[in-house]
N, C-alpha and C positions, 0 to 999 in steps of 0.2 A: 504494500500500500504506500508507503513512504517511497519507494523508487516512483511508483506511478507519479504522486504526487512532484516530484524530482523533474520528472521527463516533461509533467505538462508544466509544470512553472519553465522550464527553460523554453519549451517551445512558445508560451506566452511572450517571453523575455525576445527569442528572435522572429517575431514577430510583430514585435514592436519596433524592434531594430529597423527592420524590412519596411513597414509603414513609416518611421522617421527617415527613412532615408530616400523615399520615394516621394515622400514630401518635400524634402530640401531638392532632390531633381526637378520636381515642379515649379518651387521657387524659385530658383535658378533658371529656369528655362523662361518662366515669368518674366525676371528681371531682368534677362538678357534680350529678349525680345522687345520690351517696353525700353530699354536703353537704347536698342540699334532704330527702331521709331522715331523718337527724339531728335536721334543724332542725324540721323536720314531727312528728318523735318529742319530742322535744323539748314545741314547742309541746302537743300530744297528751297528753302524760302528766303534764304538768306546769303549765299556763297554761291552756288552752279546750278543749272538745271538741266535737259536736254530740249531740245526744241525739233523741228522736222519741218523742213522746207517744203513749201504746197507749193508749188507754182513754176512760171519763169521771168517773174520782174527782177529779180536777180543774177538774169543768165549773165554771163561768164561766170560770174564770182560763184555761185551756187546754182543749183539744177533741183529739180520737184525730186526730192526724195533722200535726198543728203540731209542726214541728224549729225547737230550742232549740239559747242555744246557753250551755253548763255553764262557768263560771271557776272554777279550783282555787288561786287566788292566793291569795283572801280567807282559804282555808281555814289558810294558814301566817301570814298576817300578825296575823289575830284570832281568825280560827275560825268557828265556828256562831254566831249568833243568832236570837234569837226572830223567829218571822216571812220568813226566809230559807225560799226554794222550794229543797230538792236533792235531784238525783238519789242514788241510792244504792242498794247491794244488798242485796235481799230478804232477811232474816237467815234465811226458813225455806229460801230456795233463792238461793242467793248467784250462781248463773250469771244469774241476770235482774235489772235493773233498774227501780227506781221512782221516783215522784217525788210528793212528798207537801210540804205545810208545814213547817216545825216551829214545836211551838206552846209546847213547853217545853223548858229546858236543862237539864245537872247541876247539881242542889240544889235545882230548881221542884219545889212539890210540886202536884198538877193533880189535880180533881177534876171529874168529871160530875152535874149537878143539874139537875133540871126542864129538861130540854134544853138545858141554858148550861153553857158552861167556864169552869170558875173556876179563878186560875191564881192561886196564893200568896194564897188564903183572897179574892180579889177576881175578878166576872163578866170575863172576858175579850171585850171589843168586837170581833165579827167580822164586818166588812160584806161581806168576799169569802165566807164560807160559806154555802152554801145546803143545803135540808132543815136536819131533827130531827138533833140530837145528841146519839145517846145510846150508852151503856155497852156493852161487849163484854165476851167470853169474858175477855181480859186484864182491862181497867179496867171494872168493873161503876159502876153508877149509885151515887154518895152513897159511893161509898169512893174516899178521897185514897191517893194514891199519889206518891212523895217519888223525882226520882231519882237513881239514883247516879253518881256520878264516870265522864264518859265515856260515857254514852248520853242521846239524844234524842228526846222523845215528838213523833212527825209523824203529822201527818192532811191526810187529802184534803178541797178544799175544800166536794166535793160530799157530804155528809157520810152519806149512806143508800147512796150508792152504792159508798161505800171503805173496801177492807180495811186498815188502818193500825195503827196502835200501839194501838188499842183492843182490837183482836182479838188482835193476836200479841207485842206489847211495845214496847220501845225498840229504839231503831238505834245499834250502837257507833260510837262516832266514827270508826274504821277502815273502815268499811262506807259513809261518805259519799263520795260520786267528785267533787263539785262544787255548786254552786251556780248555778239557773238564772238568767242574765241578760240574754237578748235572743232574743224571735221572732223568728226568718227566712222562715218559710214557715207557713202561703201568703200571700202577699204583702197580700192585702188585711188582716192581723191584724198586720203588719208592727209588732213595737214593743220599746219597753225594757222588763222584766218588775219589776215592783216586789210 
């Protein structure tokens, strides 16, 4: 009787073992999951994201199908400049994203002439743009336009083929999600994006 009693207290005892430690697996799997979340969230909304080119208002520079990948760092340390590729949303429909140049900042005044951008009364040199460049609905031909505090005139590099700041206006600085800086895919375009 006493052995009995022996065998089933031990096996109570690794039993509990067994459930304490199958617990702490849990926890652990818990808290490693809820930490790479965070960190993922984290990284995600505030450091890199990926992004996925839909289109060809970016031909040469990018193709419909090429994923990027967007940094939001640069965006708190300096901000926007000239010639920075970012994603961003559509100010007529804010649920989609774009990605377009920017070719001017708050206080450039930018004007369309004879097919050339002239950027603060001087041609603006653009070897990544391809086609005519000319005026839209917003920014008509031969009329300068000055802009204000906190929005960005962007354009696609393919220039006949994209709706951008010409047709519909600036992008508030609130409206930028990032800055493209590196091709991932497909592998054979594989590069740093300048």
């Amino acid at each position: 009787m006493i052995l009995l009693h022996a065998k089933l207290g031990y096996n109570v005892t690794m039993s509990n073992d067994k459930l304490k430690s199958a617990i702490t697996v849990i926890v652990d799997f818990i808290i490693n999951i809820s930490l790479s979340i965070i960190i993922f969230s984290f990284i995600y909304f505030f450091i890199a994201q990926p992004h996925q080119v839909d289109g060809s208002s970016m031909k040469n520079t990018f193709y419909s199908g090429d994923y990027l990948v967007t940094q939001k760092v640069s965006l708190y340390i300096h901000g926007v400049k000239r010639g920075d590729i970012v994603v961003f949303k559509y100010p007529r429909d804010p649920s989609k994203d774009y990605i377009k140049r920017v070719i001017a900042v708050p206080g450039d005044t930018i004007k369309i002439k004879d097919g050339k951008v002239y950027l603060n009364g001087a041609v603006l040199h653009e070897d990544y743009a391809i086609g005519k460049t000319e005026g839209k609905t917003f920014l008509r031909d031969g009329v300068p336009y000055t802009l204000p505090e906190g929005q960005y005139f962007v354009m696609g590099d393919n220039r006949e083929a994209s709706s951008d700041s010409r047709e519909w206006g600036p992008v508030p600085r609130g409206y930028i999600i990032g800055v493209a800086v590196f091709r991932y895919w497909p592998l054979s375009r594989v590069s740093l994006v300048q």
